[in-house]
C-alpha positions, 0 to 999 in steps of 0.5 A: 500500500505504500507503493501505491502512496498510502500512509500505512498503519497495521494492526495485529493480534500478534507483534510484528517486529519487522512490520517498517511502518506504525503499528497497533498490537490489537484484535481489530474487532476490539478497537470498534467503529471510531477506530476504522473510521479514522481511515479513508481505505481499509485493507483486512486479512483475516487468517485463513487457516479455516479456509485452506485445502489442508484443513479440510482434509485433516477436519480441522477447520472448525478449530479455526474462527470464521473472522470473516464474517464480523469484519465484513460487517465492521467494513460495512458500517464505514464510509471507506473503501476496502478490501478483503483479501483471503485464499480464494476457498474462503467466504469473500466475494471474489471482486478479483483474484490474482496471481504472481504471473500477473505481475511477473514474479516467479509466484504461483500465489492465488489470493480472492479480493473482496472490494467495496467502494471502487473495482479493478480490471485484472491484469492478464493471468498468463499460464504458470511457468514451468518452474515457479514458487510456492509460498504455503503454511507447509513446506512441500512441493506443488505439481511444478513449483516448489517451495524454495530457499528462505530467500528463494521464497522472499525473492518470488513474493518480492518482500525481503523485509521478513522472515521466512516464517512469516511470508505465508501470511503475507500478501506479496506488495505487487498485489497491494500496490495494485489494488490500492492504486485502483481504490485512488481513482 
């Protein structure tokens, strides 16, 4: 969001020590609508745990809350844009779906888009090369990429800021740059 010319500040449950810009450790769904309201685009990244084809098939997804669902209706009752990003499995409008083809990153990373208050056209989702990345909760290797090196995996999401532990729960920039971009016009 940065890139797209945003004043960015994030809030987390969980502490973010290599996150560069303002910071609130906070459950969003604790901070009400003053808080959110303060903001002219809102971008949400609930977890996705509940949602992932993995869960399914070990039965574990009740274990994992739906918070898509209370922040929707949070964003709802604000007067901002938004955004609500997630695996494309989970309950989100898919307004758009992207991928690391689309903005030449050797990325095989599909995220859904749930936009309210503005729309985007999605650049053209070229076939995955033959050799790619996958950035997952588990390492493994998908039919044709892999997961790669620490660094490897930091180079295809083009973020260099995190630790490798934490790029799964990442979105890369080139995703957020574009759809801030388009919530400015």
């Amino acid at each position: 969001m940065h890139l797209a010319g945003y004043s960015v500040f994030g809030v987390d449950i969980n502490p973010q020590p290599n996150y560069p810009y303002p910071f609130l450790q906070a459950h969003v769904l604790s901070l009400g609508l003053d808080f959110l309201r303060r903001f002219d685009f809102i971008w949400a990244s609930c977890p996705c745990q509940r949602w992932v084809n993995g869960a399914k098939q070990r039965n574990t997804a009740h274990l994992y809350p739906d918070l898509i669902t209370p922040v929707r209706e949070m964003l709802e009752q604000t007067d901002a844009k938004w955004c609500m990003e997630n695996v494309p499995l989970a309950p989100i409008r898919s307004d758009a779906i992207l991928c690391g083809t689309m903005f030449d990153l050797p990325l095989f990373r599909h995220r859904s888009f749930e936009l309210s208050g503005f729309s985007v056209v999605e650049p053209i989702h070229y076939s995955h090369p033959l050799e790619y990345t996958t950035v997952a909760g588990h390492p493994g290797n998908s039919p044709k990429g892999r997961n790669g090196t620490g660094q490897e995996r930091k180079d295809a999401m083009g973020i260099n800021w995190m630790a490798d532990r934490e790029l799964v729960e990442a979105v890369p920039p080139a995703y957020a740059e574009f759809i801030g971009r388009a919530a400015i016009i």
